[in-house]
C-alpha positions as CSV (number, residue, x, y, z in Angstrom):
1,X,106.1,-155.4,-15.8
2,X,107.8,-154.7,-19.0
3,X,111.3,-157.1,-20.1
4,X,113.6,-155.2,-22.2
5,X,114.9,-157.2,-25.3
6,X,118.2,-156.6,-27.0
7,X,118.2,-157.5,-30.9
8,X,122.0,-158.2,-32.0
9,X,121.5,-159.0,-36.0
10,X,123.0,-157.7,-38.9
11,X,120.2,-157.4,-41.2
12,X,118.5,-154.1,-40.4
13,X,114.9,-154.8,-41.4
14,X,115.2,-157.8,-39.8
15,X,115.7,-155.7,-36.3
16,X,113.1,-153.4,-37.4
17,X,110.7,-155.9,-38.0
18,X,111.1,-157.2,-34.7
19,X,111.1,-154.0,-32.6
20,X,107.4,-153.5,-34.6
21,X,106.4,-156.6,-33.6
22,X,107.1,-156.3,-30.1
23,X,105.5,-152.9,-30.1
24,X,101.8,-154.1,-31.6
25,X,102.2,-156.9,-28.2
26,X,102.2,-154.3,-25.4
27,X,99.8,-157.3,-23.5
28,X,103.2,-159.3,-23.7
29,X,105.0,-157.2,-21.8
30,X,108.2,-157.2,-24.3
31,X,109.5,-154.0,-25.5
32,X,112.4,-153.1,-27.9
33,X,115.4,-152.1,-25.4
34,X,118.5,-152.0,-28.1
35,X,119.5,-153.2,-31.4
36,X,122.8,-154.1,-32.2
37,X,124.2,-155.2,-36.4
38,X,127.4,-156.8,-35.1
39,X,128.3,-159.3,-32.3
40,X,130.9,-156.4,-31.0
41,X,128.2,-153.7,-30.9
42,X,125.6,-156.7,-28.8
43,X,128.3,-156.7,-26.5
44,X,129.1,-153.5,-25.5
45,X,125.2,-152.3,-25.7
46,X,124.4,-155.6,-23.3
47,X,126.6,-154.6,-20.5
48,X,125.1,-151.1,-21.3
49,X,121.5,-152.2,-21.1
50,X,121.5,-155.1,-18.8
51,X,118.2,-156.6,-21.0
52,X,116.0,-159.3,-19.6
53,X,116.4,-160.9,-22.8
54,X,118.9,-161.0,-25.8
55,X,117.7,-162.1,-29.6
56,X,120.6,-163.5,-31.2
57,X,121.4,-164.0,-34.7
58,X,123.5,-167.3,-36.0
59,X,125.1,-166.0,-38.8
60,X,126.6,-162.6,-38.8
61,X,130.2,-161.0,-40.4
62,X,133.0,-161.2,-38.3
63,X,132.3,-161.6,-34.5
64,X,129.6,-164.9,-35.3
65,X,126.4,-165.3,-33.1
66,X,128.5,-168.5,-31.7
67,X,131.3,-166.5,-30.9
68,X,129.2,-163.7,-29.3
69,X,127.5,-166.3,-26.9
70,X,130.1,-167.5,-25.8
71,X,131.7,-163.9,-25.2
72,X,128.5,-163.6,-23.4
73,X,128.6,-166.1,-20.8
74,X,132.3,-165.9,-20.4
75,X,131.3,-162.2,-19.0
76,X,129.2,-163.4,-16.5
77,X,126.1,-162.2,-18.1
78,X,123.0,-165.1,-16.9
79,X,120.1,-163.1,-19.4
80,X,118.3,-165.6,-21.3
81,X,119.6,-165.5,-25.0
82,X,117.7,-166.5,-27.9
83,X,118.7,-167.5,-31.2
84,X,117.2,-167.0,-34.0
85,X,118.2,-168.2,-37.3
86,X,117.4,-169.5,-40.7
87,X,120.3,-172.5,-40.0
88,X,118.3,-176.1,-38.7
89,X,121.6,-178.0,-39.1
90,X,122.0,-180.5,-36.2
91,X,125.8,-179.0,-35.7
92,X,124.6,-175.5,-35.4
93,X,121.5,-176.3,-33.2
94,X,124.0,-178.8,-30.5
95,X,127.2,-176.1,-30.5
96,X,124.7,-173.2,-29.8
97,X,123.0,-175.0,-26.8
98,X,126.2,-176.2,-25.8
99,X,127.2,-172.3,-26.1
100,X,124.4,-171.4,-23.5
101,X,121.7,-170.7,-25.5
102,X,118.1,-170.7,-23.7
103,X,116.8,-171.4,-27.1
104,X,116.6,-171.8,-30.7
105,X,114.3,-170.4,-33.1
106,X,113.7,-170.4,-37.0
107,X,113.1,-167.4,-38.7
108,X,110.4,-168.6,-40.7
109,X,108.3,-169.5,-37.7
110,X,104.7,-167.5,-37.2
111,X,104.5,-163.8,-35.2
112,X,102.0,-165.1,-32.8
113,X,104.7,-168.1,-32.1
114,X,107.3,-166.2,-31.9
115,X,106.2,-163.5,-29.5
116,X,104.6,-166.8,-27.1
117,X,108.2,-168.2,-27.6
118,X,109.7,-164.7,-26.3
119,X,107.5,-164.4,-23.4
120,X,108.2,-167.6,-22.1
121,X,112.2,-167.9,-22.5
122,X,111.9,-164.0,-20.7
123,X,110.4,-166.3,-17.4
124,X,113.3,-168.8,-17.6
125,X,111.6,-171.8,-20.0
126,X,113.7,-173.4,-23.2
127,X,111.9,-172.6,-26.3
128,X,113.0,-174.7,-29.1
129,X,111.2,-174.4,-32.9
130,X,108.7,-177.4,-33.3
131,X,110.5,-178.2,-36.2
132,X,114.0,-178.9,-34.5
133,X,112.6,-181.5,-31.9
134,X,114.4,-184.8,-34.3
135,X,117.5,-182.4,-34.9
136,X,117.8,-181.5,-31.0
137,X,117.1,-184.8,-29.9
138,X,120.2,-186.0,-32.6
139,X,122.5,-183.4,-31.3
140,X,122.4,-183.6,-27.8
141,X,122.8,-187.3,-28.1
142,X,125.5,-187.3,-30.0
143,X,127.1,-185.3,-27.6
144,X,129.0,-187.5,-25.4
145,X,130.7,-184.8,-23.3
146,X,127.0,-184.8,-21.5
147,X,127.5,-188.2,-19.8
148,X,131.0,-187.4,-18.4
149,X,129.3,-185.3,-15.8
150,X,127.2,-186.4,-12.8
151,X,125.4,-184.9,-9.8
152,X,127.3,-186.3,-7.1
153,X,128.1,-182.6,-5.9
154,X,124.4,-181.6,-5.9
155,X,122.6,-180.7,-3.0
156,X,119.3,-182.3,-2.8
157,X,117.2,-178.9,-3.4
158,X,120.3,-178.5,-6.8
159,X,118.7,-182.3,-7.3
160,X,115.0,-181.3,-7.2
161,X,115.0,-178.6,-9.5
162,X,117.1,-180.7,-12.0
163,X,114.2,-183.1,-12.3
164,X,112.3,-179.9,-12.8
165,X,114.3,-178.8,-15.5
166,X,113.7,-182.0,-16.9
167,X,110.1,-181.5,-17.2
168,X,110.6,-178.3,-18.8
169,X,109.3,-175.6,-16.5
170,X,110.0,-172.0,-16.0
171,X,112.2,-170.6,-13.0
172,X,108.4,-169.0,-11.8
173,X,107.2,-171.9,-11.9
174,X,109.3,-174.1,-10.1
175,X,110.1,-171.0,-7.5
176,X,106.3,-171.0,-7.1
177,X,106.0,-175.4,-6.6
178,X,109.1,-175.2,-4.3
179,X,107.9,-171.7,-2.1
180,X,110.7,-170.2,-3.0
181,X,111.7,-167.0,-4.7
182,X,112.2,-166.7,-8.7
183,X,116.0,-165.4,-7.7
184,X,116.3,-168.1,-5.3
185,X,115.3,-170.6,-8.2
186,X,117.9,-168.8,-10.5
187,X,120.8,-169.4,-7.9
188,X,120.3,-172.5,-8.1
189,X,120.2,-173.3,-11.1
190,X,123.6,-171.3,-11.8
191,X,124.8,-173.0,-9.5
192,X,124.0,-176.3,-10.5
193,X,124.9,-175.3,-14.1
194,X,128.5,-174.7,-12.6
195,X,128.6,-178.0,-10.3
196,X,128.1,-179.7,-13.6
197,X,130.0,-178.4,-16.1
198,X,127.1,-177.4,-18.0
199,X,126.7,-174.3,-20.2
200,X,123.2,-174.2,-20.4
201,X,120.0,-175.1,-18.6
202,X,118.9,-176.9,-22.4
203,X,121.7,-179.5,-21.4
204,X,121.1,-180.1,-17.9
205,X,117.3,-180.8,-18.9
206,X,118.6,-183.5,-21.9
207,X,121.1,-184.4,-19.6
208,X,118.6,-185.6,-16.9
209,X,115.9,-187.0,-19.2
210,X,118.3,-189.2,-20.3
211,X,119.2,-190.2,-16.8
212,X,115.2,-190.8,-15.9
213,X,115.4,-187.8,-13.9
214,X,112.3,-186.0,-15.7
């Protein structure tokens, strides 16, 4: 099974570069779907495309890859989007998980890393640079908006899977623990996402390490 990735960056070797990489990986089922040079352009070719993953640049002219996150989510669109970026500042890292983001990648990190990083935010996991562990562990605790929330609302399934998300595993992977369906897993995840206030399943998992939830 092939995942179609959309590349939204303005630097046109840059989205080459990538669509080459994902072609000499055919094993990793990723392939090149569209590539977009604006946050504008990403939009309109996302609701054209409907990929299974988005590759998101930080720092762009105009619409910002912020902004174009946010647009995102505010659409309704779930796809897993990853940024990727040069920027390790603990501000940009905390704002763009708080955004949505699935994850956060540097630019400088290896091929081989990368592509393992793609494959596995495509199944549902967070895929966070090595590097940025201290800066998103400073970030999301600074962030005291994260403990005005609580699970009250959850249903104890909602509850399960948030100890899950803790952990860190994939929606296949806790659909296939739970006997349950990957969609199934995604409902409810959305759903506790919503329940929550949260934008993104990055700060439901901080949220419930901190808690002892993991």
């Amino acid at each position: 099974m092939s995942h179609r990735v959309l590349v939204i960056d303005d630097h046109p070797l840059l989205r080459r570069g990538l669509g080459r990489l994902l072609a000499l990986e055919p094993g990793r089922g990723l392939e090149l779907a569209g590539e977009a040079g604006s946050g504008s352009e990403g939009l309109r070719l996302a609701e054209s495309l409907d990929p299974d993953l988005i590759l998101l640049d930080l720092e762009m002219p105009g619409m910002s890859g912020v902004e174009t996150l946010k647009a995102l989510r505010e659409a309704g669109y779930t796809t897993p989007v990853v940024v990727l970026t040069v920027s390790d500042r603990d501000e940009d890292v905390a704002e763009t998980l708080r955004a949505g983001a699935s994850g956060y990648l540097l630019k400088d990190m290896e091929p081989e890393r990368l592509i393992d990083s793609l494959s596995r935010a495509v199944e549902g996991e967070v895929v966070i640079s090595p590097a940025l562990t201290p800066t998103l562990a400073r970030a999301m605790n600074a962030d005291s908006d994260s403990d005005s929330v609580g699970i009250e609302a959850l249903t104890a399934r909602e509850r399960e899977i948030l100890g899950r998300l803790a952990r860190g595993q994939s929606n296949k992977m806790i659909a296939r623990e739970l006997d349950i369906t990957e969609g199934t897993a995604k409902i409810h995840i959305r759903n506790l996402l919503r329940k929550m206030k949260l934008r993104s399943r990055v700060e439901a998992a901080v949220w419930a390490v901190r808690k002892g939830l993991g």
